[in-house]
Structure formats: C-alpha cells, structure tokens
C-alpha positions as CSV (number, residue, x, y, z in Angstrom):
1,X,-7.9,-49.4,-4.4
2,X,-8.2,-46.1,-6.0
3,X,-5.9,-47.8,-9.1
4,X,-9.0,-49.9,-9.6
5,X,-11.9,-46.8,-8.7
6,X,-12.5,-49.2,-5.7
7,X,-13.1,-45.7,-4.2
8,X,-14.9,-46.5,-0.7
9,X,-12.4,-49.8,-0.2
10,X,-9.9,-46.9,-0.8
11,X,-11.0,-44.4,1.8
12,X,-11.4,-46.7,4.3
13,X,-7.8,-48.1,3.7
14,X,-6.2,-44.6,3.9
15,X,-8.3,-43.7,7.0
16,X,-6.7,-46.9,8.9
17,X,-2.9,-46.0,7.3
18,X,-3.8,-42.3,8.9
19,X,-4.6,-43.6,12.1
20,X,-1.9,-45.9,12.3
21,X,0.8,-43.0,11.0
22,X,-0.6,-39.7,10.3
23,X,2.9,-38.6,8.6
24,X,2.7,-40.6,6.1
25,X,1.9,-38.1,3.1
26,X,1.0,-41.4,0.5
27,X,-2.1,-42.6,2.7
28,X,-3.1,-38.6,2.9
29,X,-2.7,-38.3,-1.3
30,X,-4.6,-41.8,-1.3
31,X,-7.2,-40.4,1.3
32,X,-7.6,-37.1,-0.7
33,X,-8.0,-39.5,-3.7
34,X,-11.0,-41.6,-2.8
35,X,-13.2,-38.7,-1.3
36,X,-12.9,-37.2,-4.7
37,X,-13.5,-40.6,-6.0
38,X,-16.3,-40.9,-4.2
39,X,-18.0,-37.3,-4.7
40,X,-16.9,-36.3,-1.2
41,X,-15.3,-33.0,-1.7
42,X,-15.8,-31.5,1.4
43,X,-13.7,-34.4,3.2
44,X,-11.3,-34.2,0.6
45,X,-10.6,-30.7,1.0
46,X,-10.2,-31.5,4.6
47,X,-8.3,-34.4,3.6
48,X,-5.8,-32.0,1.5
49,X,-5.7,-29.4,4.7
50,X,-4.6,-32.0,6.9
51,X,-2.1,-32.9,4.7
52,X,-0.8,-29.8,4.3
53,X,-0.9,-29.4,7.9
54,X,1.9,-32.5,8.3
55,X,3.4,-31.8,5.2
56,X,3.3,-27.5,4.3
57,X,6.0,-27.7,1.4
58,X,4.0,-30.3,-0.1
59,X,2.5,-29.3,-3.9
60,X,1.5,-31.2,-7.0
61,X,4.8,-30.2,-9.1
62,X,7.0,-31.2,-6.4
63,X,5.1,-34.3,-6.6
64,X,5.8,-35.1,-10.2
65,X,9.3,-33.6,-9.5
66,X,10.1,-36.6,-6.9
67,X,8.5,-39.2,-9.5
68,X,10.3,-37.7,-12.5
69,X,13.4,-38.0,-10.3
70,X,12.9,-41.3,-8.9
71,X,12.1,-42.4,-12.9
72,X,8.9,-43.3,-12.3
73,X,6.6,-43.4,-15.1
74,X,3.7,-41.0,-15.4
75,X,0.8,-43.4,-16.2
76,X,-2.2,-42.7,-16.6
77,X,-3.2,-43.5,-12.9
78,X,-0.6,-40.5,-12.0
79,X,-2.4,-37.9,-14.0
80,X,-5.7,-38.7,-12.6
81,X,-4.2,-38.9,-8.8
82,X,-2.9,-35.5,-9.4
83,X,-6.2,-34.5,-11.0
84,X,-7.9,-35.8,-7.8
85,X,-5.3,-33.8,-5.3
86,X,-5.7,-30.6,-7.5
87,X,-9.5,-30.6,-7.3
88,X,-9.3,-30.8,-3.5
89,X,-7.2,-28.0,-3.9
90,X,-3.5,-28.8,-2.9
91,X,-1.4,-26.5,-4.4
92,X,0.2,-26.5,-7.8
C-alpha cells in the first residue's frame, strides 16, 4: 500500500505483519514507511527503534547493498522508501 501512498491501508497492514512476526524486518521498513507517509513521525521513529531493536546491523546502505546484490532495480519507489526510513532516522 505504501507503493500506491495508500499510507493508513499501509500502516495498518504492517502493524498486523508485526504482530503476526515481529522479525520480519520488511513489515518494520513498510511500518516505518506509512507513519512517515502519514505525517506520523513520532511512531515512525519508534517504528525505526523497534526495528533496530530486532535487527541492530540493520542501515539504509546495507539495504541498497542487499538490493544491488540481489539485482534489484532502484525505482523510484526504492528511493522514496529509503527517504522515508532515513527521516525516521535509521542509520545511514
């Protein structure tokens, strides 16, 4: 949902992928996402602590190193997800 700025369909989603498996790091990144989406900084920052919590090695450039290994395109939807995860302020 965050693909199409569907930003409170989006939060919801990640919130039930959370509860069903927090250590999944995509539904956190997705969660992080739609709270900036949505103007919600404060639950995205939490949002980007929990992840960090489950995931502590996790960082933006090791992000776009897995896609960049995996061949994955950087679309435009990409740049603005790691837009989104830097303004909640996961690292670089």
């Amino acid at each position: 949902y965050n693909h199409t700025k569907n930003y409170d369909e989006a939060k919801r989603h990640a919130l039930m992928a959370l509860q069903l498996n927090p250590r999944y790091e995509h539904s956190h990144r997705e969660y992080v996402e739609s709270c900036i989406g949505c103007g919600q900084i404060e639950d995205a920052r939490a949002g980007a602590r929990a992840l960090i919590s489950q995931f502590p090695n996790f960082s933006t450039a090791s992000l776009l190193d897995r896609w960049e290994r995996h061949h994955r395109p950087i679309t435009p939807g990409r740049v603005e997800h790691l837009e989104a995860l830097r303004k909640a302020g996961l690292p670089e």
